[in-house]
N, CA and C atoms as a LAMMPS dump frame, in Angstrom:
ITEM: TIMESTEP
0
ITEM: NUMBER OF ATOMS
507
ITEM: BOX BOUNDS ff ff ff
-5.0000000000000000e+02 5.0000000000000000e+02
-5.0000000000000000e+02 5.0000000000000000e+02
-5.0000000000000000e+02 5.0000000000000000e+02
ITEM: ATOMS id mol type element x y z
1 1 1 N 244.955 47.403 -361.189
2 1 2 C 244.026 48.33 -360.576
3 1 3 C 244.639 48.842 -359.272
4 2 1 N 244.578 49.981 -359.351
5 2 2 C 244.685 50.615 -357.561
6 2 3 C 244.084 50.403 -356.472
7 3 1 N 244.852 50.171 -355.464
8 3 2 C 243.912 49.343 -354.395
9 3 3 C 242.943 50.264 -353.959
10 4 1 N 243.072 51.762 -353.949
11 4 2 C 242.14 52.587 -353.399
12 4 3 C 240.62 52.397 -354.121
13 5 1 N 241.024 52.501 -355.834
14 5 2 C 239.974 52.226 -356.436
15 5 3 C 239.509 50.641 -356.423
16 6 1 N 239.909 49.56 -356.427
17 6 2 C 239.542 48.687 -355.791
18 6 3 C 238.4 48.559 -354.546
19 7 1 N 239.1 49.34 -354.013
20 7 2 C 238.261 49.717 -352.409
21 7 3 C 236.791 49.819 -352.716
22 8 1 N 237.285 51.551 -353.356
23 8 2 C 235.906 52.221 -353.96
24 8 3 C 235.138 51.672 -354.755
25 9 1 N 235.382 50.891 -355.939
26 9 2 C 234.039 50.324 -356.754
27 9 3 C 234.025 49.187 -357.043
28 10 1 N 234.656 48.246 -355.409
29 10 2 C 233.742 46.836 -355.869
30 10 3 C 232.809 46.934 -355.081
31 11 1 N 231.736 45.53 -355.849
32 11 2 C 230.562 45.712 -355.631
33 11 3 C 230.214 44.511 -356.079
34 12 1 N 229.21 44.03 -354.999
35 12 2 C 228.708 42.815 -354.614
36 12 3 C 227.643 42.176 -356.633
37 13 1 N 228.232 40.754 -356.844
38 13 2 C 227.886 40.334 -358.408
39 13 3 C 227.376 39.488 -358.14
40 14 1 N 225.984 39.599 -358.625
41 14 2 C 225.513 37.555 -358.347
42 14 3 C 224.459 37.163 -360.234
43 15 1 N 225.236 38.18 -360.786
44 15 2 C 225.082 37.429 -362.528
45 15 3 C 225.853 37.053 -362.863
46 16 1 N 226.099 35.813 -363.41
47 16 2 C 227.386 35.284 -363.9
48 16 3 C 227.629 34.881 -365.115
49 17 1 N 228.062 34.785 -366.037
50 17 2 C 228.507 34.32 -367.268
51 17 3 C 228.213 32.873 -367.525
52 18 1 N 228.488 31.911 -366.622
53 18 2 C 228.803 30.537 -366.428
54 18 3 C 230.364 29.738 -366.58
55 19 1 N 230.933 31.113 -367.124
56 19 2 C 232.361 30.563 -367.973
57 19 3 C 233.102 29.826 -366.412
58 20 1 N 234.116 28.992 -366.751
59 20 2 C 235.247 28.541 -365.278
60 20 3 C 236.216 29.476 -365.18
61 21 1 N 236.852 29.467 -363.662
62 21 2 C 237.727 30.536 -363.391
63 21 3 C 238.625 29.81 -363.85
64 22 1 N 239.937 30.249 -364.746
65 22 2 C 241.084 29.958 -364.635
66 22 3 C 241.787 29.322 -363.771
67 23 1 N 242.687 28.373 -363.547
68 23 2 C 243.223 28.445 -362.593
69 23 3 C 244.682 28.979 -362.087
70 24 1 N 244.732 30.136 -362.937
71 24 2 C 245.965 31.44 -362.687
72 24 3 C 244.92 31.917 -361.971
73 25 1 N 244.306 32.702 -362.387
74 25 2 C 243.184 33.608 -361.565
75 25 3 C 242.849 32.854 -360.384
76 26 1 N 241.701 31.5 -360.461
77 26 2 C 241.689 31.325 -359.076
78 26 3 C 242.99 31.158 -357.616
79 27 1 N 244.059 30.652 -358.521
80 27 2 C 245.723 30.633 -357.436
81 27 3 C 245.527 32.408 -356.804
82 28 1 N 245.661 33.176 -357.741
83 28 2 C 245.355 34.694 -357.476
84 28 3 C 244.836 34.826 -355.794
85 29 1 N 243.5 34.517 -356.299
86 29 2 C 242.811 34.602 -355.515
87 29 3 C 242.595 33.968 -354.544
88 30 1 N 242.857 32.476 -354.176
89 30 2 C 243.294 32.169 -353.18
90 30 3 C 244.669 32.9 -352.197
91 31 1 N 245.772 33.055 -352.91
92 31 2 C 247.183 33.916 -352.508
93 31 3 C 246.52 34.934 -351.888
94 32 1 N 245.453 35.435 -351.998
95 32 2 C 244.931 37.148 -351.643
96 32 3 C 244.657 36.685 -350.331
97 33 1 N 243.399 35.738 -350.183
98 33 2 C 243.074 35.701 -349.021
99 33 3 C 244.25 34.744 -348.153
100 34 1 N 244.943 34.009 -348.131
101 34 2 C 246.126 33.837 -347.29
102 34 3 C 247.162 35.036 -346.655
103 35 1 N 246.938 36.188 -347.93
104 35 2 C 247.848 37.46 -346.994
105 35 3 C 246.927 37.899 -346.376
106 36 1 N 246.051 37.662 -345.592
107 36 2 C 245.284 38.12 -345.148
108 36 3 C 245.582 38.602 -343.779
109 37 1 N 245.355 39.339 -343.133
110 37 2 C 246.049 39.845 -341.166
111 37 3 C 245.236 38.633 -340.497
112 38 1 N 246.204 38.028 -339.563
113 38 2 C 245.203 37.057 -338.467
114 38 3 C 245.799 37.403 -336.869
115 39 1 N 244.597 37.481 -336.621
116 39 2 C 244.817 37.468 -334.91
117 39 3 C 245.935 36.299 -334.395
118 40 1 N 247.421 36.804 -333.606
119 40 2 C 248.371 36.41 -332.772
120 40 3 C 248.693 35.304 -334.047
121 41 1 N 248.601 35.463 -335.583
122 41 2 C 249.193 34.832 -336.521
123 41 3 C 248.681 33.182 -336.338
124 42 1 N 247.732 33.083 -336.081
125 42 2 C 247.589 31.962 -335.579
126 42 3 C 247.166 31.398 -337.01
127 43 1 N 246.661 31.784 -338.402
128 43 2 C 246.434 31.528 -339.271
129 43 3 C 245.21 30.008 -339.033
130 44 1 N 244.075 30.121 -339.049
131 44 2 C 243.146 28.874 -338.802
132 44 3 C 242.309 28.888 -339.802
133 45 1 N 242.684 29.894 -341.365
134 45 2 C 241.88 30.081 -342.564
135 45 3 C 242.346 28.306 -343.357
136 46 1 N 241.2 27.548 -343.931
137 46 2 C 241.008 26.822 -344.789
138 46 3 C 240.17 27.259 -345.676
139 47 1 N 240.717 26.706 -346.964
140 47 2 C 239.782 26.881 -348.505
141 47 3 C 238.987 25.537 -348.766
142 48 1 N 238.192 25.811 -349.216
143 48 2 C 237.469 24.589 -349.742
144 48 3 C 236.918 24.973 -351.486
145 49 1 N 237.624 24.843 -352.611
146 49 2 C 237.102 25.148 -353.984
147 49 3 C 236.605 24.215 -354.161
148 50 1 N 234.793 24.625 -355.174
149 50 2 C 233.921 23.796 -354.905
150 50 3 C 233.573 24.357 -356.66
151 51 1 N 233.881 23.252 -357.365
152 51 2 C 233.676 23.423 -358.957
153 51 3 C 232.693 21.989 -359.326
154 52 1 N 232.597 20.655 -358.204
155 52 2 C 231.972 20.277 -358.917
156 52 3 C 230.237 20.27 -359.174
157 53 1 N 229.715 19.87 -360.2
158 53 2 C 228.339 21.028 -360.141
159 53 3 C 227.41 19.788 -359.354
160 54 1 N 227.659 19.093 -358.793
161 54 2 C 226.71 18.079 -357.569
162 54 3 C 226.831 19.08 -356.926
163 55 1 N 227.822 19.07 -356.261
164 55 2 C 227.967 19.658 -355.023
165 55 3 C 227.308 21.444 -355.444
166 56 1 N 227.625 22.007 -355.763
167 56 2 C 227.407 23.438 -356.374
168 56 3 C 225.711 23.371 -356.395
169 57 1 N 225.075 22.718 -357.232
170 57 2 C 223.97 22.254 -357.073
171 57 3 C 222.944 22.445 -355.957
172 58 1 N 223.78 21.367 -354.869
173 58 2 C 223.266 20.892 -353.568
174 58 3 C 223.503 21.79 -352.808
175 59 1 N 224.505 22.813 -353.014
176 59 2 C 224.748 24.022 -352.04
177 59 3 C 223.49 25.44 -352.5
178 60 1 N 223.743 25.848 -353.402
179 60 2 C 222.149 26.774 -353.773
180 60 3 C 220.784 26.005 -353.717
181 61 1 N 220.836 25.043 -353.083
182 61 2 C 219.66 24.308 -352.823
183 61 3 C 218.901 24.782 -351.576
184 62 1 N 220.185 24.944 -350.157
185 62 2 C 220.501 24.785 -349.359
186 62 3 C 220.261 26.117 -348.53
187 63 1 N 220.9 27.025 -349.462
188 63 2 C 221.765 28.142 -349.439
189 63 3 C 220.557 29.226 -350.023
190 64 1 N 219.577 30.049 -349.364
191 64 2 C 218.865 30.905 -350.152
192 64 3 C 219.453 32.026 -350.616
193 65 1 N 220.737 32.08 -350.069
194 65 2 C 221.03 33.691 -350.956
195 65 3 C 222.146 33.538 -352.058
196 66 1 N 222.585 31.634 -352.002
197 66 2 C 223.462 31.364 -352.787
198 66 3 C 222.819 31.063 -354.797
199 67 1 N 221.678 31.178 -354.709
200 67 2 C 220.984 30.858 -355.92
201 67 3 C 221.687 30.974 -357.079
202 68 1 N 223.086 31.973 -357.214
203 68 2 C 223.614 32.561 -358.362
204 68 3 C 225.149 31.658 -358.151
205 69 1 N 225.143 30.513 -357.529
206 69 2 C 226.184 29.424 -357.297
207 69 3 C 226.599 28.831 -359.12
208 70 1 N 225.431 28.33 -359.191
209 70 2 C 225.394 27.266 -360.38
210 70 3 C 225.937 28.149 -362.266
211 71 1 N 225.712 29.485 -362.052
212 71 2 C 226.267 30.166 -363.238
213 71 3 C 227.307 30.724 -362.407
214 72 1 N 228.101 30.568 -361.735
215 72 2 C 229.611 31.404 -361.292
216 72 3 C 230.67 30.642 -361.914
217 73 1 N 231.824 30.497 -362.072
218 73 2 C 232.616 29.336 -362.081
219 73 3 C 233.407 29.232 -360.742
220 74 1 N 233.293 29.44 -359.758
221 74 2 C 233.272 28.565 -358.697
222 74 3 C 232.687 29.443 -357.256
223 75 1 N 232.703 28.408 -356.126
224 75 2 C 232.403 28.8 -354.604
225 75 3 C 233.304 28.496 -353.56
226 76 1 N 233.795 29.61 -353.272
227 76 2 C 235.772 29.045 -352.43
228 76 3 C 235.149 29.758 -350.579
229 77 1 N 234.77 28.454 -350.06
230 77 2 C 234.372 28.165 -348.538
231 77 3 C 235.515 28.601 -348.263
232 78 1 N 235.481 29.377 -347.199
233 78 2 C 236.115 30.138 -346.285
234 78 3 C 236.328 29.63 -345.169
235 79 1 N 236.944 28.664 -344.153
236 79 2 C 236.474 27.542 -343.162
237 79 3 C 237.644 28.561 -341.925
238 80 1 N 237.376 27.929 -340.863
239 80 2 C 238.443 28.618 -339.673
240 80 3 C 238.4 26.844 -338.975
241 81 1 N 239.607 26.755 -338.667
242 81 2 C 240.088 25.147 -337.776
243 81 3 C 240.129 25.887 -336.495
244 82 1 N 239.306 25.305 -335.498
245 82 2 C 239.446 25.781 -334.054
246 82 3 C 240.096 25.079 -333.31
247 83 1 N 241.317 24.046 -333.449
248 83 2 C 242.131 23.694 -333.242
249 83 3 C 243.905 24.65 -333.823
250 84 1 N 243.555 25.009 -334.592
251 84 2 C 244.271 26.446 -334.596
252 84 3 C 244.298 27.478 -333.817
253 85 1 N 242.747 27.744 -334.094
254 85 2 C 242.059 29.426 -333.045
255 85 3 C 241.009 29.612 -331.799
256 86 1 N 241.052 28.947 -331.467
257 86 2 C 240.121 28.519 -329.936
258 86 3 C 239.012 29.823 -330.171
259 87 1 N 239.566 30.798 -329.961
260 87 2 C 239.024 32.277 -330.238
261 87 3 C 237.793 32.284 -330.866
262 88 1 N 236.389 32.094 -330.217
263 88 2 C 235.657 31.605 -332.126
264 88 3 C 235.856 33.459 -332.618
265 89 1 N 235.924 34.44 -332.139
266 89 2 C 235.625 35.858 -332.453
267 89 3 C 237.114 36.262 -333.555
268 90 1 N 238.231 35.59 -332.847
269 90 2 C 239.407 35.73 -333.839
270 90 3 C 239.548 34.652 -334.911
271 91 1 N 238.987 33.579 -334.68
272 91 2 C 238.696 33.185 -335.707
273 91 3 C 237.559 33.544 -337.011
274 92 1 N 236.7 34.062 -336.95
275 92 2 C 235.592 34.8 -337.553
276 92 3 C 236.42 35.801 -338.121
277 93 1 N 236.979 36.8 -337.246
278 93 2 C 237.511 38.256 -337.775
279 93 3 C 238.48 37.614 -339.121
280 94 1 N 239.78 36.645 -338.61
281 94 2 C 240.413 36.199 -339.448
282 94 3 C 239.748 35.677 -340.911
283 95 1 N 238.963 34.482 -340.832
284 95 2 C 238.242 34.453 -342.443
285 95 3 C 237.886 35.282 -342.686
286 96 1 N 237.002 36.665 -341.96
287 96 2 C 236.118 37.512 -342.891
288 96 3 C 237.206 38.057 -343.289
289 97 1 N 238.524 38.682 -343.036
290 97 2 C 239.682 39.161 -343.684
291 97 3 C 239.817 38.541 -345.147
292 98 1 N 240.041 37.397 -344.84
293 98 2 C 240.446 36.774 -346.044
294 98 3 C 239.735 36.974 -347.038
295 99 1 N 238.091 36.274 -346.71
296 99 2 C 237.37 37.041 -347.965
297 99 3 C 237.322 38.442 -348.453
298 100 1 N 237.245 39.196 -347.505
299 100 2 C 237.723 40.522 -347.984
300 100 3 C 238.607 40.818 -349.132
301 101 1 N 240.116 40.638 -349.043
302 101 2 C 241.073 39.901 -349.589
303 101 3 C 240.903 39.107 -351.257
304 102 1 N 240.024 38.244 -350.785
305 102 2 C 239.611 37.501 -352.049
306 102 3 C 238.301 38.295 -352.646
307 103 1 N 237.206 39.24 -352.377
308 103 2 C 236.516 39.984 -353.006
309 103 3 C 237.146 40.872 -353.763
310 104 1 N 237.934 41.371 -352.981
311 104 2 C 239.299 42.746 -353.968
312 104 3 C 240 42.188 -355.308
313 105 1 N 240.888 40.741 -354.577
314 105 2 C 241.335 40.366 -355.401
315 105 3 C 240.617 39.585 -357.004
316 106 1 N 239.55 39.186 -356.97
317 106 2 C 238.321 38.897 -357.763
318 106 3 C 238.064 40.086 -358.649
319 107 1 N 237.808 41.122 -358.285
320 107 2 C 237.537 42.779 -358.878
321 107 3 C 238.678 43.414 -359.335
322 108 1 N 240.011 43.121 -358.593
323 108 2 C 241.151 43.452 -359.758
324 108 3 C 241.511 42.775 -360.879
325 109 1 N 240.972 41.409 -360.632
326 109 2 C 241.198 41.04 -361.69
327 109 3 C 240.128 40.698 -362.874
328 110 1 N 238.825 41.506 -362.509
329 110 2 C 237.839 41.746 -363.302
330 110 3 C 236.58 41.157 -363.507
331 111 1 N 236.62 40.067 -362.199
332 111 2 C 235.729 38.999 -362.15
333 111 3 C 235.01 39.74 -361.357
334 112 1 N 233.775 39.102 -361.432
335 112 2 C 232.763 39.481 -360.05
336 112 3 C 232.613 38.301 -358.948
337 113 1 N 232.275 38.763 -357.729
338 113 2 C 232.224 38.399 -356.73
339 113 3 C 231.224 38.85 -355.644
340 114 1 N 230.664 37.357 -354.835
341 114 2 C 230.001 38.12 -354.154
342 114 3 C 230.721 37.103 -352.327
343 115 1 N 230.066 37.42 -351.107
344 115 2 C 230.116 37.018 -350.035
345 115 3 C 229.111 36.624 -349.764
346 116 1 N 228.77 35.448 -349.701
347 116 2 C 227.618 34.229 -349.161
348 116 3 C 228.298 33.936 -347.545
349 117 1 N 227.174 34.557 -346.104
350 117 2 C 227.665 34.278 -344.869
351 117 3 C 227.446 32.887 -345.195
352 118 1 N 227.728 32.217 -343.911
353 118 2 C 227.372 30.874 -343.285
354 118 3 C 227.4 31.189 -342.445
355 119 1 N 228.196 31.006 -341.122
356 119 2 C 228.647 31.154 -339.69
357 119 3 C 227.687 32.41 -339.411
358 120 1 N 226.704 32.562 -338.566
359 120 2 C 226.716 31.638 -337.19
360 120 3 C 225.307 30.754 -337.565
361 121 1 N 224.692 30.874 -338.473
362 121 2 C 223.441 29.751 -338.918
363 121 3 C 224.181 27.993 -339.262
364 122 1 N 222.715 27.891 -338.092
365 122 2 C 223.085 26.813 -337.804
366 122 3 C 222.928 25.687 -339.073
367 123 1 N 222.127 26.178 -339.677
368 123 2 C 222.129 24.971 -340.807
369 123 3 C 222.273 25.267 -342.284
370 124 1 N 223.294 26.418 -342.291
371 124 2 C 223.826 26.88 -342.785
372 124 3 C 225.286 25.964 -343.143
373 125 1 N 225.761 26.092 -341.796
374 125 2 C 226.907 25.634 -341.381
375 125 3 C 227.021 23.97 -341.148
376 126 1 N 225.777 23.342 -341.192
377 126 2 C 225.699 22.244 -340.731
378 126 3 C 225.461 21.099 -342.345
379 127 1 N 224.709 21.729 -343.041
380 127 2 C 224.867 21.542 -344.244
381 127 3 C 225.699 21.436 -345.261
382 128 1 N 226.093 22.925 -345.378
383 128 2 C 228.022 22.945 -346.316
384 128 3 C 228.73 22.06 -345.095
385 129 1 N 228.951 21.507 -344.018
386 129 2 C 229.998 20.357 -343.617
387 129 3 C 229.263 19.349 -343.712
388 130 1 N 228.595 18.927 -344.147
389 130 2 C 227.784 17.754 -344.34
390 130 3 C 228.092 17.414 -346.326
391 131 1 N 228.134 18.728 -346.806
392 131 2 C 228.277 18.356 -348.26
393 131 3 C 229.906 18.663 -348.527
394 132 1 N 230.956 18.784 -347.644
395 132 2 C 231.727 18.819 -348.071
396 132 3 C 232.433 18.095 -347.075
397 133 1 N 232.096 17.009 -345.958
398 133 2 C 232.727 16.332 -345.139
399 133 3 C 233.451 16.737 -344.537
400 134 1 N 233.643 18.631 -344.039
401 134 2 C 234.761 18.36 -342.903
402 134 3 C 234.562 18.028 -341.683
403 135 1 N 235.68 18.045 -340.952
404 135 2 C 236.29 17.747 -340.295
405 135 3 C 235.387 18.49 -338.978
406 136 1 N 235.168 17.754 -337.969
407 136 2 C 234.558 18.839 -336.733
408 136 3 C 235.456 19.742 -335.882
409 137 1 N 236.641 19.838 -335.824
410 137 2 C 237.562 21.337 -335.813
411 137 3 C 237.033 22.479 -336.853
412 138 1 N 236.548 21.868 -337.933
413 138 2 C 236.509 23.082 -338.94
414 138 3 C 235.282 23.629 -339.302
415 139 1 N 235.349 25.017 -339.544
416 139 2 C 233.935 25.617 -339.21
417 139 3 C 233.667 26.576 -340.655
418 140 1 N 232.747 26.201 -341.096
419 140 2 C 231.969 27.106 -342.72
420 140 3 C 232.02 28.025 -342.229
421 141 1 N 232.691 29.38 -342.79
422 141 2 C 232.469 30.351 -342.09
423 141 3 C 231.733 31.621 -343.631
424 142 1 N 232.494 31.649 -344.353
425 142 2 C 231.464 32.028 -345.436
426 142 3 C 231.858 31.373 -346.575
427 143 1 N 231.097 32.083 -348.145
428 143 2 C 231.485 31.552 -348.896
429 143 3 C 231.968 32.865 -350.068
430 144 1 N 232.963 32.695 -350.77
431 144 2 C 232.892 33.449 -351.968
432 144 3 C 232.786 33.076 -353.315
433 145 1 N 231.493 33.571 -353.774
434 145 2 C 231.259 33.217 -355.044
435 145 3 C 232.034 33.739 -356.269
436 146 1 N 232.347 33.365 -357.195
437 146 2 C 233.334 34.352 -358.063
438 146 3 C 232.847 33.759 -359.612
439 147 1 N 233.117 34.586 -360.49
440 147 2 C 233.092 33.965 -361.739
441 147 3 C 233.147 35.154 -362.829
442 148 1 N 233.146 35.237 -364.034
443 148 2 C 233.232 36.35 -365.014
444 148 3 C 231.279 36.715 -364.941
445 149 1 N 231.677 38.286 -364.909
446 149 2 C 230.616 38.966 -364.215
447 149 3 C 229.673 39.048 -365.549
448 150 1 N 228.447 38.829 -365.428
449 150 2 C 227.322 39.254 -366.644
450 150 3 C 226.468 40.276 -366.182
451 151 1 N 227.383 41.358 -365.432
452 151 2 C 226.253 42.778 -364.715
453 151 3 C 227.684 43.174 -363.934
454 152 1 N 226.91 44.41 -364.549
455 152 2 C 227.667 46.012 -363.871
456 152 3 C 226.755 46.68 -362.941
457 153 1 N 227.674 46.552 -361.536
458 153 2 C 226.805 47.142 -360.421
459 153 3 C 227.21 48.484 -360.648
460 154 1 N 226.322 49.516 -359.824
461 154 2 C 226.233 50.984 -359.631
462 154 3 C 227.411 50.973 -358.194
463 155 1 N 228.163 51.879 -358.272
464 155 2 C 229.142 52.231 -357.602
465 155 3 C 228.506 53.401 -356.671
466 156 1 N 228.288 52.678 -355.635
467 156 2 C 227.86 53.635 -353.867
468 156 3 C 228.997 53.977 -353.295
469 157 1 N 228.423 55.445 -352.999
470 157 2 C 229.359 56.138 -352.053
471 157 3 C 228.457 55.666 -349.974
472 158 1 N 229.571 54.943 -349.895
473 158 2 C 228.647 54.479 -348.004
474 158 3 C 229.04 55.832 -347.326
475 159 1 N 230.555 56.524 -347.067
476 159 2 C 230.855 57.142 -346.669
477 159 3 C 229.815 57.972 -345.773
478 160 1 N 230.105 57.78 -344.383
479 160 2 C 228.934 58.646 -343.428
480 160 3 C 229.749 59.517 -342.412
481 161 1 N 229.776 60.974 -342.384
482 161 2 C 230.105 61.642 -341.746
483 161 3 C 229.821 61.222 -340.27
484 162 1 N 228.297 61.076 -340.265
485 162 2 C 227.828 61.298 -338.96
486 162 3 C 228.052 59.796 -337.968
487 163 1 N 228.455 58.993 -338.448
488 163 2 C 229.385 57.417 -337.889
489 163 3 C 230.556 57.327 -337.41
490 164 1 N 231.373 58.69 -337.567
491 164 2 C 233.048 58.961 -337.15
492 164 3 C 232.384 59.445 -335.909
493 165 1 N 233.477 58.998 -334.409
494 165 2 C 233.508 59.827 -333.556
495 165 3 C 235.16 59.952 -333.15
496 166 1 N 235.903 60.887 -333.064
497 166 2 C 236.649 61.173 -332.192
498 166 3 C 236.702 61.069 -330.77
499 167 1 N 237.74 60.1 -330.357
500 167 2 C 238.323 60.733 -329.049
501 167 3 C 236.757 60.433 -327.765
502 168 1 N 235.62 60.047 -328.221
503 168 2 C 234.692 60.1 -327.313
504 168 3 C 233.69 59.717 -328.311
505 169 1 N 232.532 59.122 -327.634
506 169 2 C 231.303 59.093 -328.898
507 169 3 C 230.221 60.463 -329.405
């Protein structure tokens, strides 16, 4: 797929098939979000793949907008180590890159995908490290859901003239 069209018609999936991601496809997709741009390269992105269905379970439990967890074949936590990135703002910018990254890469390769925040809710964040034991350097920052898509979203044009400013506001 072309990255332009990529750009243009992905679109947020939370029906899922139930089938498991590959794990060619999920490597994919992890690789995506590692090329990801990070502030002064400081790289402070961690993955957390979360296939088993306790945990998966206990996270759309948790998680009200994650409900479509348990039919995906998996949920790949997006974490930032602030022992890497002190920055919490460059650290943030950096994961949301990545998922970015890993939403594209998910849609080229035909899966659907969606972006579950965490960060900055507090028990959001306090929960997924509680069900996945990290580390207190490391911070939930979102999640991406992925799996073979059972729904075709409608392709929006956002494009807003009146949101560009030149040179001045």
């Amino acid at each position: 797929m072309d990255i332009l069209e990529a750009i243009f018609t992905r679109r947020s999936i939370r029906k899922f098939t139930g089938e498991a991601i590959n794990d060619e496809n999920l490597n994919i997709i992890l690789k995506a979000g590692f090329q990801a741009p990070s502030a002064h390269n400081r790289e402070p992105r961690e993955f957390v793949v979360v296939r088993d269905k306790d945990k998966i379970n206990k996270i759309s439990e948790f998680h009200k907008y994650a409900k479509m967890l348990p039919s995906a074949g998996c949920g790949i936590i997006v974490c930032g180590d602030i022992d890497k990135q002190e920055e919490i703002g460059f650290l943030i910018e950096d994961c949301s890159a990545s998922i970015e990254n890993m939403l594209l890469a998910s849609h080229g390769l035909g899966l659907g995908a969606v972006w579950c925040g965490l960060y900055p809710k507090e028990d959001l964040v306090d929960n997924m490290s509680k069900i996945l034991n990290l580390p207190d350097n490391i911070i939930p920052v979102g999640m991406v859901v992925v799996g073979k898509k059972d729904q075709e979203a409608k392709i929006i044009d956002r494009y807003n003239e009146e949101c560009i400013h030149y040179d001045k506001w």
